[in-house]
PLY file of the C-alpha trace (Angstrom):
ply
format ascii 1.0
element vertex 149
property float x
property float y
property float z
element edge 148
property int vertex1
property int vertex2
end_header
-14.69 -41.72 63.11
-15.45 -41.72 59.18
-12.30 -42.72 57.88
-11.26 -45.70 55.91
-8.17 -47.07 54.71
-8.01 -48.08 50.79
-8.28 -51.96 51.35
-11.76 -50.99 52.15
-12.12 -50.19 48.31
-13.14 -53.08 45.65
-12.88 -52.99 42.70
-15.11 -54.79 40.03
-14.64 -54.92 36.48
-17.28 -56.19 33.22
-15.85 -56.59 29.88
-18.19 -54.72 27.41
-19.04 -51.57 25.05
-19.71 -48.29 26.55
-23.18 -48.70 25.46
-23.60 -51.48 27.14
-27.18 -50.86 29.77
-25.72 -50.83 33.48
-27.92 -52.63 34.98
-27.54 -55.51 33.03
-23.72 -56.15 33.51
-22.09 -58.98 34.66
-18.95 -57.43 37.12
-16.38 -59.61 38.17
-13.96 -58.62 41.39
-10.49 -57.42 40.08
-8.35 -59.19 43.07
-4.59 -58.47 44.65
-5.18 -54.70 44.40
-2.67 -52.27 46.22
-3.11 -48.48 44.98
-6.25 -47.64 43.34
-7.93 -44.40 42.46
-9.49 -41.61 39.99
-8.94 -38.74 38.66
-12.01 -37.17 37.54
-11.17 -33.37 35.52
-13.25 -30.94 33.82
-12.22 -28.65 30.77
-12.47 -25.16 30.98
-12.79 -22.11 28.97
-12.52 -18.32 29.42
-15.91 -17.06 29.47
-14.14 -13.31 30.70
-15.45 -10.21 28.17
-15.60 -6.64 28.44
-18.47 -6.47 30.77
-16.93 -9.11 33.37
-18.26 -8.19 36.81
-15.35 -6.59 39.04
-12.57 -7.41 35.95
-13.19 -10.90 37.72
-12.00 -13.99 35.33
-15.53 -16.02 33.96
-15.08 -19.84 33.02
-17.15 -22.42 31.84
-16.60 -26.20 31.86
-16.79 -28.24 28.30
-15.91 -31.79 28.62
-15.21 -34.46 31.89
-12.81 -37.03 31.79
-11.72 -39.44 33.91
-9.04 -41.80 34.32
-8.42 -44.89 36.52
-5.43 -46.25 37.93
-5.06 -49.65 39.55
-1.91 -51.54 40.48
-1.55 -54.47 42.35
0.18 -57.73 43.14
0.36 -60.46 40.08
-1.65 -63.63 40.95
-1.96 -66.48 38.54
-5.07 -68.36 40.41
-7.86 -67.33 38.03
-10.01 -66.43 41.39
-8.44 -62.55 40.97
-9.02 -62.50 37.11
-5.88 -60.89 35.90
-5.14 -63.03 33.16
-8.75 -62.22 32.02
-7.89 -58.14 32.22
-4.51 -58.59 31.10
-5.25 -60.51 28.20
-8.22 -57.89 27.02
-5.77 -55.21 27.41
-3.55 -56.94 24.86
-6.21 -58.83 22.72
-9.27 -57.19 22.69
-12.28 -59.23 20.77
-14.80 -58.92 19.06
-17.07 -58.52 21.29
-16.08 -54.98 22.33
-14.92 -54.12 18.57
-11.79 -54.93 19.36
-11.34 -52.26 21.69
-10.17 -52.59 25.21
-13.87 -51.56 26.72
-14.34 -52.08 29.90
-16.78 -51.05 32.90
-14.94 -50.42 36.15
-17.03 -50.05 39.30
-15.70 -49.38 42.85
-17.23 -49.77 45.87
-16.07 -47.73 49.29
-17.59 -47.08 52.23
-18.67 -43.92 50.75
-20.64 -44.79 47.67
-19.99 -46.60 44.32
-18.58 -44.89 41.19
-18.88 -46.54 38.15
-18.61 -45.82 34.33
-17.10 -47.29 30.80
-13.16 -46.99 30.39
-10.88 -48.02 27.72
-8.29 -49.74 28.80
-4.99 -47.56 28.04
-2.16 -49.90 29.23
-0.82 -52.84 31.23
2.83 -52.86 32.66
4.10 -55.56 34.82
7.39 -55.62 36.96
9.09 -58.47 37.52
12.00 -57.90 39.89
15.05 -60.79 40.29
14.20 -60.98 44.22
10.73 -59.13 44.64
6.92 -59.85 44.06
5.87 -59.44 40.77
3.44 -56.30 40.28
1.53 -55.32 37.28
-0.70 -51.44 36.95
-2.99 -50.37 34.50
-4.58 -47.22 33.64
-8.18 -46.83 32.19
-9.18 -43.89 30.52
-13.04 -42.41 30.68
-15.40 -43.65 27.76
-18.85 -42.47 28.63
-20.73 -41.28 32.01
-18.92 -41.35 35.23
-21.83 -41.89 38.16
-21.04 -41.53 41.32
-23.57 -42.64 44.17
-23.06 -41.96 47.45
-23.64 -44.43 49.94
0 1
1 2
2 3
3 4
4 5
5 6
6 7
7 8
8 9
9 10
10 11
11 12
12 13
13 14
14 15
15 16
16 17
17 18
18 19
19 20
20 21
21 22
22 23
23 24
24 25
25 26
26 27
27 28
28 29
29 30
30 31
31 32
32 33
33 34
34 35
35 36
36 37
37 38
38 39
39 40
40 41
41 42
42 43
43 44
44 45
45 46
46 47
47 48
48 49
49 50
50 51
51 52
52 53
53 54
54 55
55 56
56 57
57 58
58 59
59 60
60 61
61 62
62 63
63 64
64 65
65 66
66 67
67 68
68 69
69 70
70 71
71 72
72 73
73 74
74 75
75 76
76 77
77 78
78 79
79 80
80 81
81 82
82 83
83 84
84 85
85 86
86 87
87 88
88 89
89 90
90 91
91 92
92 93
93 94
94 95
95 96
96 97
97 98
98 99
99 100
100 101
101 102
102 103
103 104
104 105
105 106
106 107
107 108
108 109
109 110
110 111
111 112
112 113
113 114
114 115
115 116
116 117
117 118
118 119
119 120
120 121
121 122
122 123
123 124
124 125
125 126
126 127
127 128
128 129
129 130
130 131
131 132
132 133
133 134
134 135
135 136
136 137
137 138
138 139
139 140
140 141
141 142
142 143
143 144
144 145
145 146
146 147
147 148
């Protein structure tokens, strides 16, 4: 059987500018993750004119984006780094521009997809008699890749 469950998923993250050259990051495991996923979208246009083949609609695509959502358990041993993201999300430095540039990669049983975000957002939860949670969403910033495995 080919299925997998999403624990199967990691998640790896490398704080630098979209221009940054792959292959020479530095990606550190983003721990305690429960839900994570992405949404990759194209634009479209109407391409349809007057000579349309069987009045059929045409379309073309323009742009790709992405975006990446993760949410997990909060953790203060530095081992799962969210202070690290956490604090780039609300303090970005200098060395990305002060932006919130990151590279997200995740690794599945079926390949790795990988690409520069920006970090849009952190939000934590933390309920009187429940785990605290935290989620943050990463929009696209450059090429997605995805390789399969």
């Amino acid at each position: 059987m080919g299925a997998y469950v999403g624990r199967d998923n990691i998640i790896e993250y490398a704080i630098a500018k979209p221009d940054a050259v792959y292959g020479s990051l530095t990606f550190k495991r983003l721990g305690m993750v429960r839900d994570k996923g992405i949404d990759v979208t194209w634009d479209t246009v109407d391409a349809t004119a007057d000579m349309s083949p069987g009045f059929t609609k045409e379309n073309l695509v323009t742009f790709k984006s992405g975006e990446f959502k993760l949410s997990g358990v909060a953790r203060t041993e530095a081992i799962f780094n969210q202070a690290e993201v956490k604090a780039h999300v609300y303090n970005p430095g200098a060395a990305t521009d002060f932006q919130p540039f990151v590279w997200l990669r995740q690794t599945g049983p079926d390949g790795v997809t990988y690409a520069p975000f920006i970090l849009s957002g952190w939000n934590s939860a933390a309920p009187y008699s429940d785990v605290v949670t935290w989620e943050t969403t990463a929009m696209s910033n450059g090429q997605i890749t995805f390789v399969p495995a």
